[in-house]
N, C-alpha and C positions, 0 to 999 in steps of 0.2 A: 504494500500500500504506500503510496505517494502520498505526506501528510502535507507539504506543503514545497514550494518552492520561491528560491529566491536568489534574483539575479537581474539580468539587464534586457528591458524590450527592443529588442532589434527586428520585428516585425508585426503588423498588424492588417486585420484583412477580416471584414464579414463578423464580426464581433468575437474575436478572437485574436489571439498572440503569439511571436513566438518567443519564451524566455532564455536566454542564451543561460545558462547556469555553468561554469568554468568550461565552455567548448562545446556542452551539449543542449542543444535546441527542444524545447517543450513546447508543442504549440498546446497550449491552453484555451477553452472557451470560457467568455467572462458574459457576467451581465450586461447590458445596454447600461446601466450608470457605471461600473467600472472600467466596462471597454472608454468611453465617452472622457471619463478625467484620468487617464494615463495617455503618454505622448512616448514616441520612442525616446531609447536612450536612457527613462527613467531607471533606478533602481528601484525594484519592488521585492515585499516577499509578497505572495499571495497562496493562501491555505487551497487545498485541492481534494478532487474528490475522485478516486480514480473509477472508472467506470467499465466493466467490463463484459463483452456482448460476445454473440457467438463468433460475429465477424468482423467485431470493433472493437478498440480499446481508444476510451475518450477522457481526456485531464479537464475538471470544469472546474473553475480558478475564482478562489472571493476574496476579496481585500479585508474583511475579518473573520474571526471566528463566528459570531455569530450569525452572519452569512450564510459558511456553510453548513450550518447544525441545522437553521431554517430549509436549506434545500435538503436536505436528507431526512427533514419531519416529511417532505412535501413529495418525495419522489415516496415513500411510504404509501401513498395516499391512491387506490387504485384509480387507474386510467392518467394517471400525470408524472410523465417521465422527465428524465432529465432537460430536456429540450422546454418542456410546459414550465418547469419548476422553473429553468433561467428566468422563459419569458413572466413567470410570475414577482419575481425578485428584481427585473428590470422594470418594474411599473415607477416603484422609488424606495427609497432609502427602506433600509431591510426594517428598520425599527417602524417606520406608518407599515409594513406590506403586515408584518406581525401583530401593529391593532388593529388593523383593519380585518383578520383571520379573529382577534378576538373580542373585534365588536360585530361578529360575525356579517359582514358587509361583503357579500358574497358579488354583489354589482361592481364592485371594485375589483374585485379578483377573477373575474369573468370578464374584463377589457384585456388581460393579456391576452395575446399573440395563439392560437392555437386554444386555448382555453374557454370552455362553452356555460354555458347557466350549471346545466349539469354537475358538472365536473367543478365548477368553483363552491358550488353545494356542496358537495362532499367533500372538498377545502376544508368548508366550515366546519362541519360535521364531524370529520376526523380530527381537525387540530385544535378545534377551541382549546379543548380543555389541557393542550399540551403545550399550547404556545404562553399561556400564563396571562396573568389579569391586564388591561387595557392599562396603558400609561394615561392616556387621554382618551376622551368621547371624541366619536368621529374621526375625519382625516387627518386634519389641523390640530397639531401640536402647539403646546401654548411656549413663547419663548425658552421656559428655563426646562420644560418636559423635552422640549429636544434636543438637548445635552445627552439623554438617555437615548444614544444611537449605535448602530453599528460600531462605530469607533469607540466604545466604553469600553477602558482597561480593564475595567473593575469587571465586566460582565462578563469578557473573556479568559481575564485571569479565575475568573467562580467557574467557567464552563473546563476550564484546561485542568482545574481541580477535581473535575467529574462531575460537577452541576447538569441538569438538561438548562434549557432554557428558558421553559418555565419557572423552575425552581431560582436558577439565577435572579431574574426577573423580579419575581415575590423578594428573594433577600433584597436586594436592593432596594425596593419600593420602600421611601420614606425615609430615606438616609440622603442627607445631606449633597449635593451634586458637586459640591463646591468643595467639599472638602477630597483629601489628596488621596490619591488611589489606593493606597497602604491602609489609609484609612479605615478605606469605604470596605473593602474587603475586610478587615479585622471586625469590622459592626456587623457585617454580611453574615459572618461565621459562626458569630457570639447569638445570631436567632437561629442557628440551624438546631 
């Protein structure tokens, strides 16, 4: 298993990558928001999911851990493969794709690419209760609720501890934003 990689974009194409990692070429496929804010040349790591078919072997690349923990709730989910799960994660930032799963807003999740009324039903249905309590009502995040994004140290370093992301989620909720990663984590720990 491929947990992650990291190294340099020396090519891009069709929402995907290739990561040059000391000489060897990865092409990677990435979401519509992380293909869109990476440029070549950047140095990236990005966490991976390796994917394996009778007649295919495919690397789908997230810029954080929460990212890919969200695609691997979501490829669980019958009828939504790797492919539906990008395009469900490329709608926006992985932290609104996750309230919107748990303010069960199935309308939202059923505009991705490939993804039908159906199929974003049973979205909901399967992941509510696994993606964890809503940050905010609705789509709109209130200013300091969207500090709690994809990019949160604290929710990655609680998932790399073996949290789901649920679970991370709940610890988190109500602990201070502002205060410092070390922190947030130690207060996480102390309600488990």
């Amino acid at each position: 298993m491929i947990a992650h990689v990291r190294g340099q974009i020396v090519e891009k194409f069709a929402n995907s990558a290739i990561i040059d990692v000391q000489g060897v070429g990865y092409e990677v496929t990435l979401t519509a928001i992380d293909f869109d804010n990476l440029s070549l040349n950047d140095d990236i790591k990005l966490y991976t999911y390796h994917h394996v078919r009778e007649q295919s072997e495919e690397l789908f690349g997230f810029s954080s851990l929460a990212a890919k923990k969200l695609f691997e709730l979501l490829i669980t989910v019958q009828g939504i493969g790797p492919k539906a799960a990008m395009a469900i994660l490329g709608l926006a930032p992985v932290e609104e794709v996750r309230n919107a799963i748990a303010n069960a807003d199935s309308v939202y999740i059923s505009k991705a690419s490939g993804v039908g009324k159906k199929s974003a039903e049973r979205v909901i249905v399967d992941l509510k209760e696994k993606v964890g309590l809503p940050t905010y009502y609705g789509r709109k995040a209130e200013p300091e609720q969207q500090k709690l994004s994809e990019n949160d140290d604290a929710l990655d370093a609680l998932m790399s501890l073996g949290f789901t992301l649920a679970d991370a989620t709940k610890a988190l909720d109500g602990i201070d934003i502002n205060m410092p990663v070390e922190n947030r984590i130690r207060e996480a720990l102390k309600r488990r």
